[in-house]
C-alpha positions in Angstrom: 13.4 -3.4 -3.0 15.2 -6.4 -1.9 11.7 -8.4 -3.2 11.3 -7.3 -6.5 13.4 -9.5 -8.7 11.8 -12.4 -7.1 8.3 -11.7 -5.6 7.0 -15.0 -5.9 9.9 -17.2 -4.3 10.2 -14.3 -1.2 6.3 -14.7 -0.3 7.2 -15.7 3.3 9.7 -13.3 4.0 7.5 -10.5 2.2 4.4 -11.4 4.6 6.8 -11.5 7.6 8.1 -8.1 6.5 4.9 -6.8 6.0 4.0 -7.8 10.1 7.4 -5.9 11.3 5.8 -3.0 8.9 2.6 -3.0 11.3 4.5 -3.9 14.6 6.1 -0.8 13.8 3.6 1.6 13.0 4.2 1.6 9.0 0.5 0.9 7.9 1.4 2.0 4.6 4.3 0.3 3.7 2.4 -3.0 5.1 -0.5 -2.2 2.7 1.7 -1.9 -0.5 2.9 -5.1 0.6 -0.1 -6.9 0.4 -1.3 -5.3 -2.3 1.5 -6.3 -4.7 1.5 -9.6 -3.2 -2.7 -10.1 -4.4 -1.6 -8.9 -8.0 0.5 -12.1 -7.7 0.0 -14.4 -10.8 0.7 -18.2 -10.7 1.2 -18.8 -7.3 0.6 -22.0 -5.4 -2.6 -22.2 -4.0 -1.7 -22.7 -0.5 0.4 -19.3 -1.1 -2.6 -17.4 -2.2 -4.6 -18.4 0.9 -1.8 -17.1 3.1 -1.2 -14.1 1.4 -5.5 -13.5 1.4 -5.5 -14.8 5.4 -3.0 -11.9 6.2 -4.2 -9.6 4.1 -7.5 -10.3 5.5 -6.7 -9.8 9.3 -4.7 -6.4 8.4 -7.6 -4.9 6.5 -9.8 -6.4 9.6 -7.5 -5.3 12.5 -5.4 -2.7 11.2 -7.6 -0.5 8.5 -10.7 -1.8 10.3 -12.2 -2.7 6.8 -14.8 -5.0 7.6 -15.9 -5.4 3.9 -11.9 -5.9 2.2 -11.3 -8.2 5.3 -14.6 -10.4 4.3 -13.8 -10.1 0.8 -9.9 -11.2 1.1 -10.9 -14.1 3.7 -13.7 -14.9 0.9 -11.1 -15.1 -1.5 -8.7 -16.9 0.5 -11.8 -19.4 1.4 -12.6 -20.3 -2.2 -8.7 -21.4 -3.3 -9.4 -25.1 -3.7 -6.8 -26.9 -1.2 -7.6 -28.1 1.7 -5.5 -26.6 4.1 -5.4 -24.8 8.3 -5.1 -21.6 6.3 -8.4 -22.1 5.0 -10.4 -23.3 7.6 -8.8 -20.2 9.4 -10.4 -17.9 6.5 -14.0 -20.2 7.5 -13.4 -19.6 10.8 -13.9 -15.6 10.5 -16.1 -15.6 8.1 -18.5 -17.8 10.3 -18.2 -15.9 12.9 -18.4 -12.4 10.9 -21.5 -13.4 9.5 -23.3 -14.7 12.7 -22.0 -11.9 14.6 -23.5 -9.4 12.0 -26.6 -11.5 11.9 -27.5 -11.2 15.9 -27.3 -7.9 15.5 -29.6 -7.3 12.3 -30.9 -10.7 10.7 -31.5 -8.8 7.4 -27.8 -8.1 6.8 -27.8 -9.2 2.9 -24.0 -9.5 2.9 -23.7 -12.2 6.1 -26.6 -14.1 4.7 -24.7 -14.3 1.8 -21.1 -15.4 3.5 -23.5 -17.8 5.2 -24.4 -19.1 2.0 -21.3 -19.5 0.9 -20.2 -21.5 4.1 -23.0 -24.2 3.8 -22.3 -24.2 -0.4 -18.8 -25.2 0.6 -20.3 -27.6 3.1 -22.0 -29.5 0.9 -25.4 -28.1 3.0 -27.4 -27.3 -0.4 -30.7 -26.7 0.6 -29.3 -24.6 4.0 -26.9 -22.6 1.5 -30.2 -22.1 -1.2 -32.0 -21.1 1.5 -29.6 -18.2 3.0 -29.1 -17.0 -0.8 -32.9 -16.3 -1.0 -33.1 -14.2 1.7 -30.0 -12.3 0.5 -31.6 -12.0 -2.5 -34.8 -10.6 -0.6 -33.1 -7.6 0.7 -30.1 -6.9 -1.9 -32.4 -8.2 -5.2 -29.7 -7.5 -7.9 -26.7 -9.0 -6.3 -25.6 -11.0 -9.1 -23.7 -13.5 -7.2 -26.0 -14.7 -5.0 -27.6 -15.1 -8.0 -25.3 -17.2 -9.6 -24.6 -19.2 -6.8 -28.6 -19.5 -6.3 -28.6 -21.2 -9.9 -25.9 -23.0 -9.6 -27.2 -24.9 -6.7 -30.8 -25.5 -8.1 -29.1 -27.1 -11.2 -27.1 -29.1 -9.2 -29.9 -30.2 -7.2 -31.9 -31.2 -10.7 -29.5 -33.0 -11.8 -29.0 -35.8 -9.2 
C-alpha cells in the first residue's frame, strides 16, 4: 500500500520488498509485485532492465518458469542501454540456451535466444543461421521470422 501513490519513484524499494517477500516465504505477494512493476509505463530504461532481471530470476528460481524467466530476461535484454544489468540478462540467456541445446540440439526456442544473442552481437550471418534452424522445427514462429528478414535486408543493403 505504502507504493501506490508513487510506483515509479519507489522501484528500488518495491524490488527490495519484493526479495524480503521471497526470503520469507510470501511467493505471492512477491509475484504481484513484479507484476505491477512490468505494467510500469515510462520508466527509465535502466529501471525496466532491473525490474525484468528480478522478475526474471524469481520466475527462474522461485516459480521454476523456465519459459517467463527466458522471456522476462529477453525483455530485459532488448532495452537499449548498455548497462551490468543487461549483460546479466545475456549471461542467462547464453547459458539457458546452450544448456538446453546439449541436451536436445533441436530445441526451437534456444536456437532462437541464440539467434537473438549473435543479432545483438552484431554476428549476422551466425544469428541468420540459428534463426533457420529455429524456423526448421517451429515453421510458424513469426518472430524468428521477422528477425530472419530483418537481417537479410540488412545484409542487402550494405
Amino acid at each position: 500500500k505504502a507504493f501506490e501513490h508513487r510506483p515509479r519513484s519507489a522501484i528500488k524499494s518495491q524490488l527490495d520488498f519484493a526479495d524480503i517477500c521471497v526470503k520469507n516465504g510470501e511467493n505471492s505477494n512477491a509475484k504481484e509485485i513484479y507484476s505491477e512493476l512490468l505494467k510500469l509505463e515510462d520508466i527509465r530504461p535502466e529501471n525496466l532492465q532491473i525490474i525484468c532481471f528480478r522478475a526474471g530470476c524469481f520466475e527462474q528460481y522461485q516459480r521454476r518458469s523456465e519459459s517467463n524467466s527466458m522471456s522476462l530476461f529477453i525483455k530485459g535484454l532488448k532495452v537499449e542501454y548498455d548497462s551490468q544489468v543487461r549483460k546479466k540478462c545475456y549471461e542467462k540467456l547464453e547459458k539457458w540456451a546452450d544448456g538446453k541445446l546439449c541436451k536436445d540440439p533441436r530445441d526451437s526456442m534456444a536456437l532462437g535466444v541464440k539467434g537473438l544473442l549473435h543479432q545483438m552481437d552484431g554476428d549476422k550471418s551466425k544469428a541468420i543461421e540459428y534463426f533457420e534452424k529455429a524456423l526448421e522445427i517451429d515453421h510458424n514462429n513469426e518472430e524468428y521470422l521477422s528477425a530472419l528478414c530483418k537481417l537479410r535486408l540488412s545484409i542487402e543493403e550494405h
